[in-house]
VOPAGU-2260 file (C-alpha; in pm, 1 decimal, decimal comma):
REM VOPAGU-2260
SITE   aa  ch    i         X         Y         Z
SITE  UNK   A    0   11043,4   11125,4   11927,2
SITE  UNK   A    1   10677,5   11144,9   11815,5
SITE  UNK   A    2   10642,7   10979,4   11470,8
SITE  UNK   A    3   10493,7   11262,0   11176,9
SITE  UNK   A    4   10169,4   11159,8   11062,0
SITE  UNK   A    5   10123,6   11225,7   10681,2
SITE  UNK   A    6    9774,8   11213,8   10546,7
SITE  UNK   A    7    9809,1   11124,0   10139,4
SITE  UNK   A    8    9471,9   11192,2    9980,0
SITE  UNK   A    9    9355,8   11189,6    9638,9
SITE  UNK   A   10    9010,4   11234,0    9425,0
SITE  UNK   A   11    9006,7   11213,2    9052,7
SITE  UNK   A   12    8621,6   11263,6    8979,4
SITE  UNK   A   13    8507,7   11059,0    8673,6
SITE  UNK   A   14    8468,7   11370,4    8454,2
SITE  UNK   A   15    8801,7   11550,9    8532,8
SITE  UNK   A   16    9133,7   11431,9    8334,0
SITE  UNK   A   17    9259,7   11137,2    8490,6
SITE  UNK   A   18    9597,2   11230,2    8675,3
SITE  UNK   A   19    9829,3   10974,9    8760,9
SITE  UNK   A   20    9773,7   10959,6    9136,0
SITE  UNK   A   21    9931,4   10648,7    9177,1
SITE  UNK   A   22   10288,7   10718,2    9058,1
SITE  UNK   A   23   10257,3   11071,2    9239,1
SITE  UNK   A   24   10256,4   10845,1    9597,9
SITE  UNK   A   25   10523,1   10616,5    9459,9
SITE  UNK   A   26   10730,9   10889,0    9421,6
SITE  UNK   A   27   10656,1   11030,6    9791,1
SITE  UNK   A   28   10678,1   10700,3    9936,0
SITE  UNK   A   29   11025,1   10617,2    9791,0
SITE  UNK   A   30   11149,7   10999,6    9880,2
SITE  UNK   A   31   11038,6   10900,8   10249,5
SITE  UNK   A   32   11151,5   10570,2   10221,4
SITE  UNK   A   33   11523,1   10662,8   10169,7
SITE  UNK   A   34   11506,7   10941,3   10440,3
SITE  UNK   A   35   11733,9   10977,9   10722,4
SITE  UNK   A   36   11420,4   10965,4   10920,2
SITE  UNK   A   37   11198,0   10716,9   10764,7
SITE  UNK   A   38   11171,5   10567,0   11128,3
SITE  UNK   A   39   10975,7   10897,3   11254,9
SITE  UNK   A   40   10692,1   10937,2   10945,2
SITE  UNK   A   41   10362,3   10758,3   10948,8
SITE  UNK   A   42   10204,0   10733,8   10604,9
SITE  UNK   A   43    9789,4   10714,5   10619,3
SITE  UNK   A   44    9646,8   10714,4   10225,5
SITE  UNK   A   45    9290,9   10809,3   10128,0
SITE  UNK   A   46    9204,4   10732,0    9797,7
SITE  UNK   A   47    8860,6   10850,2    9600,2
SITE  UNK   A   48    8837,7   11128,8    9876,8
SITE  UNK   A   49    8441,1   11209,5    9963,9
SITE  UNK   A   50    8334,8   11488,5   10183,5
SITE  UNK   A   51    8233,5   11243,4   10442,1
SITE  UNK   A   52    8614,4   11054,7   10419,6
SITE  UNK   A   53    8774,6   11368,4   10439,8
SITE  UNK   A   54    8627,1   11426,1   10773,3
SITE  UNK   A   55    8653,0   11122,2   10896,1
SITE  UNK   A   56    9016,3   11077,1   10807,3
SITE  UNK   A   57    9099,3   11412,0   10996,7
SITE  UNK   A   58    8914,2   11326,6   11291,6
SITE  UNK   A   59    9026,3   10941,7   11258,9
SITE  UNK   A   60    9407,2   10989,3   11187,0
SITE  UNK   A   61    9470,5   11329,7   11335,0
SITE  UNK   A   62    9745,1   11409,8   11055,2
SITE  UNK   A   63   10061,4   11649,1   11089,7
SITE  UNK   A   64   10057,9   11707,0   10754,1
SITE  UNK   A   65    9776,1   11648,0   10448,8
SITE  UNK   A   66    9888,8   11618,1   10099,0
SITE  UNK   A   67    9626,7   11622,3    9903,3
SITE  UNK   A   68    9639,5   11552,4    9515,0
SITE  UNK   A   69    9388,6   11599,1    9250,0
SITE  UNK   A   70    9179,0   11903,8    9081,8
SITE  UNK   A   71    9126,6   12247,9    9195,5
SITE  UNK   A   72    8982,5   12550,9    9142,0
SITE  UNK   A   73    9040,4   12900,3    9329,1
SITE  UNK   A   74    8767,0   12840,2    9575,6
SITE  UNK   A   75    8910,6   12448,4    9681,4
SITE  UNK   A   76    8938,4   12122,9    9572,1
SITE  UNK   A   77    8734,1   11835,6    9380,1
SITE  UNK   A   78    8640,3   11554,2    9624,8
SITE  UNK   A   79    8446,8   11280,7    9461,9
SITE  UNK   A   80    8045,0   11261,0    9498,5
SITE  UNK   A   81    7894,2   10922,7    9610,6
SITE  UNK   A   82    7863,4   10827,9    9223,8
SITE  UNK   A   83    8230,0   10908,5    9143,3
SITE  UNK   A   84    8188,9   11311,3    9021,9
SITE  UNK   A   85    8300,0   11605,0    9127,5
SITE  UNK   A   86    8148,9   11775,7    9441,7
């Protein structure tokens, strides 16, 4: 069996509220870890998420599934600029 390749990104831009990223992937992690089928997942993090890693890390990693976490609006998500803000 293939393993499932999860892509775990986050971007907290220096302006936004800070969220507590960290303790959002613990609690993934340890979900996953105590699977049945903790054998067949792949965990790849991004952390900070630019543009330019986002792209990367989809071409890179080739995910099954991205989870991304972080702000929002209705027309997508806040990535982080090369200085740490929004974009």
């Amino acid at each position: 069996m293939a393993k499932i390749k999860i892509l775990l990104l986050s971007a907290n831009p220096k302006e936004t509220v800070a969220l507590r990223l960290s303790e959002e992937f613990r609690e993934i992690k340890g979900v996953i870890r105590k699977s049945k089928y903790r054998d067949n997942i792949e965990i790849v993090q991004g952390e900070a998420v630019r543009a330019s890693d986002l792209r990367v890390l989809l071409l890179e990693e080739s995910p099954n599934v991205v989870h991304f976490s972080g702000h929002g609006a209705s027309k997508g998500v806040f990535l982080e600029n090369n200085k740490g803000n929004s974009h």
